[in-house]
N, CA, C and O atoms as a MOPAC input file, in Angstrom:
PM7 MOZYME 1SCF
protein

 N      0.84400 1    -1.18200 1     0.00000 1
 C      0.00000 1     0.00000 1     0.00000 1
 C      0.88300 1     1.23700 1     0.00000 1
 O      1.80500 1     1.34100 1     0.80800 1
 N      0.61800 1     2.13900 1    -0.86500 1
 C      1.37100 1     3.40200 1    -1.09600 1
 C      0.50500 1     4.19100 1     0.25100 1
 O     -0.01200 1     3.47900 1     1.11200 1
 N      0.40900 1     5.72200 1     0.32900 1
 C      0.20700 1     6.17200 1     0.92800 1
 C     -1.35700 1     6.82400 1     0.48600 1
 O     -1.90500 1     6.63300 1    -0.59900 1
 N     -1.90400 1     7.64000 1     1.63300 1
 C     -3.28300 1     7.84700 1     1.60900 1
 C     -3.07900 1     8.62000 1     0.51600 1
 O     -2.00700 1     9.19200 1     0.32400 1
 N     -4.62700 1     8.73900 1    -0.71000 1
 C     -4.73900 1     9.25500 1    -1.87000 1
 C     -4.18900 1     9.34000 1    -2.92300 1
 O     -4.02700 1    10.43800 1    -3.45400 1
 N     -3.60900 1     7.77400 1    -3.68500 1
 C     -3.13700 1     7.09600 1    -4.56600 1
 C     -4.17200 1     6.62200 1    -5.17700 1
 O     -4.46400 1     5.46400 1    -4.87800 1
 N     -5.02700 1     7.31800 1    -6.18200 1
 C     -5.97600 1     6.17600 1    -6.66000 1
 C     -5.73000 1     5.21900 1    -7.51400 1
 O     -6.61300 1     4.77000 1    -8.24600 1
 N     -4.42400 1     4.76500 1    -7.52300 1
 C     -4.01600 1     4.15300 1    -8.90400 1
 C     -3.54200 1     2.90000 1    -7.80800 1
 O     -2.98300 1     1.88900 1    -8.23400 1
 N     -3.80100 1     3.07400 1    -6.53500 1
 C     -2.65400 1     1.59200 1    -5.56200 1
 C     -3.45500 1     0.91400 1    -5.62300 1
 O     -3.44900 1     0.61500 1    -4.42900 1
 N     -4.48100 1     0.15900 1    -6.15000 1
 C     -5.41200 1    -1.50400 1    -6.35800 1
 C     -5.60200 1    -1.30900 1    -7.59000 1
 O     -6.72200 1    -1.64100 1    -7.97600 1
 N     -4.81900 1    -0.83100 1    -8.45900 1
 C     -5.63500 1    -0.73000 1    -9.86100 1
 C     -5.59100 1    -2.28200 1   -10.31700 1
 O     -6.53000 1    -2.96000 1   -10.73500 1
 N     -4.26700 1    -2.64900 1   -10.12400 1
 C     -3.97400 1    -4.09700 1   -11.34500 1
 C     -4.81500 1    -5.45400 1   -10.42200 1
 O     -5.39600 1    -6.44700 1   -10.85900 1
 N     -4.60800 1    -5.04200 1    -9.16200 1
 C     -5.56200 1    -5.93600 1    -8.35400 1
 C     -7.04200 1    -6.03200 1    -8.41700 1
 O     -7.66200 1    -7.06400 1    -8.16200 1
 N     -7.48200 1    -5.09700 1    -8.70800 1
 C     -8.93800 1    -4.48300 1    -8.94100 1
 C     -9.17200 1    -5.30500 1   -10.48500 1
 O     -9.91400 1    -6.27900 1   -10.61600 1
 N     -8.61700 1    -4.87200 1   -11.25100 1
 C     -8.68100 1    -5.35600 1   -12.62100 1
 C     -8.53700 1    -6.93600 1   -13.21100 1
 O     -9.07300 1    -7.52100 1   -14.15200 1
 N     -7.62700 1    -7.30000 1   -12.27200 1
 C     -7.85600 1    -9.01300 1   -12.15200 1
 C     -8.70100 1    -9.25500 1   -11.15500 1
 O     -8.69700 1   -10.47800 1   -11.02100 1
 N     -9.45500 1    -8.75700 1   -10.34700 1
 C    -10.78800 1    -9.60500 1    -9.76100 1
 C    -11.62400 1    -8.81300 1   -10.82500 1
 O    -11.44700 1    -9.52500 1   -11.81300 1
 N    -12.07300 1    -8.23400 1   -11.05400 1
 C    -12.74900 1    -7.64700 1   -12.11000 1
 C    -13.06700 1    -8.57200 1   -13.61300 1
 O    -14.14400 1    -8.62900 1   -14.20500 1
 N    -11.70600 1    -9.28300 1   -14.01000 1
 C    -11.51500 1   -10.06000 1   -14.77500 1
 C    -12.09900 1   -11.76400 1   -14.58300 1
 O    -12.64800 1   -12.47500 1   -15.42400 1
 N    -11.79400 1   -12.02100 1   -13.36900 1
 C    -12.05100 1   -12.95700 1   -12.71800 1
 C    -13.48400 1   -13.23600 1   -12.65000 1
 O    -13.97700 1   -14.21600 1   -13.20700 1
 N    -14.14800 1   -12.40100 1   -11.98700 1
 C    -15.40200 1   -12.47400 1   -11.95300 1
 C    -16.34400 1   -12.49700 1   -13.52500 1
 O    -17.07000 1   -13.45700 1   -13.78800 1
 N    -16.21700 1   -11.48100 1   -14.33200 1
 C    -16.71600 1   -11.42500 1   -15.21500 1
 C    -16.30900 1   -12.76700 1   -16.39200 1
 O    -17.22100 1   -13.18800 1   -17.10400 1
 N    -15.19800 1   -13.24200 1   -16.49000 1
 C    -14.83600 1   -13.95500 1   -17.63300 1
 C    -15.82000 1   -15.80000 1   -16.70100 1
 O    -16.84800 1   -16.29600 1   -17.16400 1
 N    -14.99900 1   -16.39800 1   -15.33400 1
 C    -15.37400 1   -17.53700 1   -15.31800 1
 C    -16.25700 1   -17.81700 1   -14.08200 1
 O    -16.63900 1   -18.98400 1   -13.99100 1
 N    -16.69500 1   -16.86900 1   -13.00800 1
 C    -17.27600 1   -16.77800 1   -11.92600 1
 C    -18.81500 1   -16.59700 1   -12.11800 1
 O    -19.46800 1   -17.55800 1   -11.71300 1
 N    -19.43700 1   -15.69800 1   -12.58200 1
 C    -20.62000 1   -15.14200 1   -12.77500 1
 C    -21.50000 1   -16.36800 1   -13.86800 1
 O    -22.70700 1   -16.60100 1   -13.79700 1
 N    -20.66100 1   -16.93000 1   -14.69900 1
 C    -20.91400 1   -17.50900 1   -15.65100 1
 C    -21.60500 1   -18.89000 1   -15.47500 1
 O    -22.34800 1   -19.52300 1   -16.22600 1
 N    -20.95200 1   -19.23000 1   -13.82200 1
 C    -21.12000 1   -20.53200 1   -13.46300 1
 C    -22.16900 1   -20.59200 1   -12.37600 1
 O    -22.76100 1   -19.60100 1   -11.94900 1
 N    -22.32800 1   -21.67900 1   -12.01500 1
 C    -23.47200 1   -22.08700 1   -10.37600 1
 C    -22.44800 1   -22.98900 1    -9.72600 1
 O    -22.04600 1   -23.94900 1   -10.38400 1
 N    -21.96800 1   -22.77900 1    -8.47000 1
 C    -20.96500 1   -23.86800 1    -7.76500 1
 C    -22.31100 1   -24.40700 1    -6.53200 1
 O    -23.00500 1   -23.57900 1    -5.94100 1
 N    -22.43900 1   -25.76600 1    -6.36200 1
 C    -22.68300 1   -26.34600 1    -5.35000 1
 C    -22.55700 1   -26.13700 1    -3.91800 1
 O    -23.45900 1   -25.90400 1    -3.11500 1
 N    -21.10500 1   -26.27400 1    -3.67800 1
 C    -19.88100 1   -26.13400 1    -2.54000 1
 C    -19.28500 1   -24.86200 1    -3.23200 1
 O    -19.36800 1   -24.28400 1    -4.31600 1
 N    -18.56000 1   -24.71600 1    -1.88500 1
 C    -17.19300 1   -23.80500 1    -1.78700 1
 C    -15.81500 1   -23.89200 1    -2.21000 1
 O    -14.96800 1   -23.13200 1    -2.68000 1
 N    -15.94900 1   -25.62300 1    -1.71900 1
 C    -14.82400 1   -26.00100 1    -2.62300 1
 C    -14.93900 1   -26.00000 1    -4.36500 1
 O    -14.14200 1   -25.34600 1    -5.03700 1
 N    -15.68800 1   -26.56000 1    -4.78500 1
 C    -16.07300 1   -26.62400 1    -6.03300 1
 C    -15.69400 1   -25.48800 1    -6.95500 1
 O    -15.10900 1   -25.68300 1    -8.02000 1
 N    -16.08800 1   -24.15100 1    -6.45700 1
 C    -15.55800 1   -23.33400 1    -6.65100 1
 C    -14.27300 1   -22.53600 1    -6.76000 1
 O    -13.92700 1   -21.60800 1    -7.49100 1
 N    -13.79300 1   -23.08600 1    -5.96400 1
 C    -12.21200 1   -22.80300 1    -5.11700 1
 C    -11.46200 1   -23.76000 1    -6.11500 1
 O    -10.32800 1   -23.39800 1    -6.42800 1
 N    -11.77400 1   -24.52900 1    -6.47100 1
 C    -10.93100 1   -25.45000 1    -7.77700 1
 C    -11.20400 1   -24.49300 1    -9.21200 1
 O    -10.30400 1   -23.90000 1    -9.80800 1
 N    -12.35700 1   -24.49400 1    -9.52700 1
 C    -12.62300 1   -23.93500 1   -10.43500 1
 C    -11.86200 1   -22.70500 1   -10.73400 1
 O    -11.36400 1   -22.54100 1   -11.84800 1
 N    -11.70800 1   -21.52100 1    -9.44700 1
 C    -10.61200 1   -20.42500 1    -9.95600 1
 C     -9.32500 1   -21.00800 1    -9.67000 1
 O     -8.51600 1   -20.11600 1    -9.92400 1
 N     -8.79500 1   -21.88600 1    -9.33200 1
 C     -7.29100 1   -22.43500 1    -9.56400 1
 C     -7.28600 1   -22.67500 1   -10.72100 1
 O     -6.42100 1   -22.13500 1   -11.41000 1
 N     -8.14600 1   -23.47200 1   -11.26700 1
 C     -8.02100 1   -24.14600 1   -12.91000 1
 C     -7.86900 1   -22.75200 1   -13.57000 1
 O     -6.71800 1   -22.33300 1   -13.68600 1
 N     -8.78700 1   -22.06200 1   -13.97100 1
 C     -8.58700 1   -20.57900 1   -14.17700 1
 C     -7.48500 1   -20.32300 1   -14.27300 1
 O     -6.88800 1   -20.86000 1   -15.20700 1
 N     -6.85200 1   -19.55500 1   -13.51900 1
 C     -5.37500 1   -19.13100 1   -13.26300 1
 C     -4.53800 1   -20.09300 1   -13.99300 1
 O     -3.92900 1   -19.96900 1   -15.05600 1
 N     -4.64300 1   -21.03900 1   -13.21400 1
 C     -2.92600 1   -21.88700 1   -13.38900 1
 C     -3.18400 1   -22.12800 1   -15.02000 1
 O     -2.17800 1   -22.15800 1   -15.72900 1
 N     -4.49800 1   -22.30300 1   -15.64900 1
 C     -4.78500 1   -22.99000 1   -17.02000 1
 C     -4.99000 1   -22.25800 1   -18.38900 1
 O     -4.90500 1   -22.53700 1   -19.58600 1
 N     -5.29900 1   -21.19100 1   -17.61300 1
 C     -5.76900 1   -19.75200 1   -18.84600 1
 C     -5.23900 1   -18.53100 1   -18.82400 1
 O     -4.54000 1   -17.95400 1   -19.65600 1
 N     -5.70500 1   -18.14600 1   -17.62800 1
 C     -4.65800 1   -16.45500 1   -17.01600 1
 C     -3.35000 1   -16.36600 1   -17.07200 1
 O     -2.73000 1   -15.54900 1   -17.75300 1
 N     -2.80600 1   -17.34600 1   -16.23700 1
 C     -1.62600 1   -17.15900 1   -16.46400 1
 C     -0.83800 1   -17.41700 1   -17.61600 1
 O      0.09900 1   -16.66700 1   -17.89200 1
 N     -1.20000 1   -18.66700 1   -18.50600 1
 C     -0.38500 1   -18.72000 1   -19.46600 1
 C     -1.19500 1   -18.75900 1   -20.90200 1
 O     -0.55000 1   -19.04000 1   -21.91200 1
 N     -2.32200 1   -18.53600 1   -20.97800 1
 C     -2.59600 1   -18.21400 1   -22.37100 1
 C     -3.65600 1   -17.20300 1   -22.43100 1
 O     -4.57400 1   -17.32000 1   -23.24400 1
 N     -3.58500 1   -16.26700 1   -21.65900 1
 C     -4.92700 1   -14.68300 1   -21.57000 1
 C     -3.84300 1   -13.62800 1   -21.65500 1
 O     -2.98200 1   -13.50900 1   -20.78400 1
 N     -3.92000 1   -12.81300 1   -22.81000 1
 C     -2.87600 1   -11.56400 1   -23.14700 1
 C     -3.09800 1   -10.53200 1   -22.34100 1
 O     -4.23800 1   -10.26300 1   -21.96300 1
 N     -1.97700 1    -9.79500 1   -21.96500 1
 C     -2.63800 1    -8.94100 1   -20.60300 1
 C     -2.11700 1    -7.68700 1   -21.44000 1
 O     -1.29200 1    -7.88800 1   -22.33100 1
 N     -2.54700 1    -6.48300 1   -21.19200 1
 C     -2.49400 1    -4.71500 1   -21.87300 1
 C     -1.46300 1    -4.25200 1   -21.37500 1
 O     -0.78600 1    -3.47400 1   -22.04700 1
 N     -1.09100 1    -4.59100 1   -20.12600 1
 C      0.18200 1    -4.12000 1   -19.63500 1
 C      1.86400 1    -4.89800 1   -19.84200 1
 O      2.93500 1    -4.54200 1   -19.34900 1
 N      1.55300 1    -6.06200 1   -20.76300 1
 C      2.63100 1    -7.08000 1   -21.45200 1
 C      2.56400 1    -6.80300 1   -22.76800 1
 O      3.07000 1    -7.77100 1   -23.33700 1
 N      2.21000 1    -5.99900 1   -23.56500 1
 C      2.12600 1    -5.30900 1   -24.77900 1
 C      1.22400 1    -6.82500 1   -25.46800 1
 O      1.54100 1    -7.56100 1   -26.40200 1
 N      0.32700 1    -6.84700 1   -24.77900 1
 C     -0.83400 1    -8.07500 1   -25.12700 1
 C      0.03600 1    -9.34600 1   -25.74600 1
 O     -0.03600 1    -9.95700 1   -26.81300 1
 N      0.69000 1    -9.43200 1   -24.85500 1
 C      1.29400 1   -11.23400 1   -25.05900 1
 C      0.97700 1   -11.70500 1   -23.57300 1
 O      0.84600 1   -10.84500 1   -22.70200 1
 N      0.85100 1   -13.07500 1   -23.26300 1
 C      0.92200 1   -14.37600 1   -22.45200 1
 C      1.64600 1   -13.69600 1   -21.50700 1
 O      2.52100 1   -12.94400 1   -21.93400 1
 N      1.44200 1   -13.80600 1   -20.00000 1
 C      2.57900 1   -14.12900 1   -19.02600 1
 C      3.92100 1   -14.73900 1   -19.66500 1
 O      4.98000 1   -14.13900 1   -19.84600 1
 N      3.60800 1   -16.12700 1   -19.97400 1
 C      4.42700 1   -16.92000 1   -20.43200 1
 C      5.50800 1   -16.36700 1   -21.99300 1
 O      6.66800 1   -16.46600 1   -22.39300 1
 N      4.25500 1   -15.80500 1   -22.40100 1
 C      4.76700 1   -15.62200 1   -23.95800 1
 C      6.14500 1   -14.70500 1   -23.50300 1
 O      7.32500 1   -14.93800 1   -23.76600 1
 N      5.37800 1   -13.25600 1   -22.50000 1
 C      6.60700 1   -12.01100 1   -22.15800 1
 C      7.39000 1   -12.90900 1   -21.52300 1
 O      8.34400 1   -12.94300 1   -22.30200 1
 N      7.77600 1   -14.01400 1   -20.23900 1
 C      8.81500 1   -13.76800 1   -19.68600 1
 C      9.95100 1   -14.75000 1   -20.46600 1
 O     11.09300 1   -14.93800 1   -20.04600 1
 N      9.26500 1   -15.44400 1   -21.93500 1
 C     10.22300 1   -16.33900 1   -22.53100 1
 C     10.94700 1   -15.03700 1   -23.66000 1
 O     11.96900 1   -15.10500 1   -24.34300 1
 N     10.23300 1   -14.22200 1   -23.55000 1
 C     10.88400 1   -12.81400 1   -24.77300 1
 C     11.72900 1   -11.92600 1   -24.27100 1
 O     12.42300 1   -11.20100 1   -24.98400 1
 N     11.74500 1   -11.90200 1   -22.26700 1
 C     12.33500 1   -10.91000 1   -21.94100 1
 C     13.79200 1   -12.21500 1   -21.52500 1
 O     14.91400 1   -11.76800 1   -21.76300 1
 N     13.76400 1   -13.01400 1   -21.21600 1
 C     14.58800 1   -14.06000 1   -21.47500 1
 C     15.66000 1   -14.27500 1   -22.36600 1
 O     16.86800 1   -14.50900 1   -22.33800 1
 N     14.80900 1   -14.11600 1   -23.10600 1
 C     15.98500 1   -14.86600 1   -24.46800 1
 C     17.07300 1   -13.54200 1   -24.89800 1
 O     17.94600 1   -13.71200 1   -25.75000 1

């Protein structure tokens, strides 16, 4: 946390629950809690992170940028 009256300190956090919700959360009906709780792991570990282009990676992959800033 930066200091009081930063409106920009939850932006990227804000924007991935934002993302979260709208792309695989809202979409679904979970039973359980757990059920759910798998469902956004799969998410992440299966889509977000390595194949959803993000605006602030000049719209490439997690994966795609850190094998480009790599090489």
């Amino acid at each position: 946390m930066s200091g009081k009256g930063n409106c920009y300190d939850n932006a990227m956090v804000e924007t991935f629950f934002k993302t979260l919700k709208s792309e695989p959360v809202w979409r679904s009906m979970f039973e359980t809690r757990d059920e759910a709780t798998a469902m956004i792991g799969r998410y992440i570990d299966r889509f977000y992170d390595p194949t959803r282009r993000h605006s602030a990676l000049a719209f490439m992959s997690p994966v795609q940028y850190e094998m480009t800033v790599a090489a």
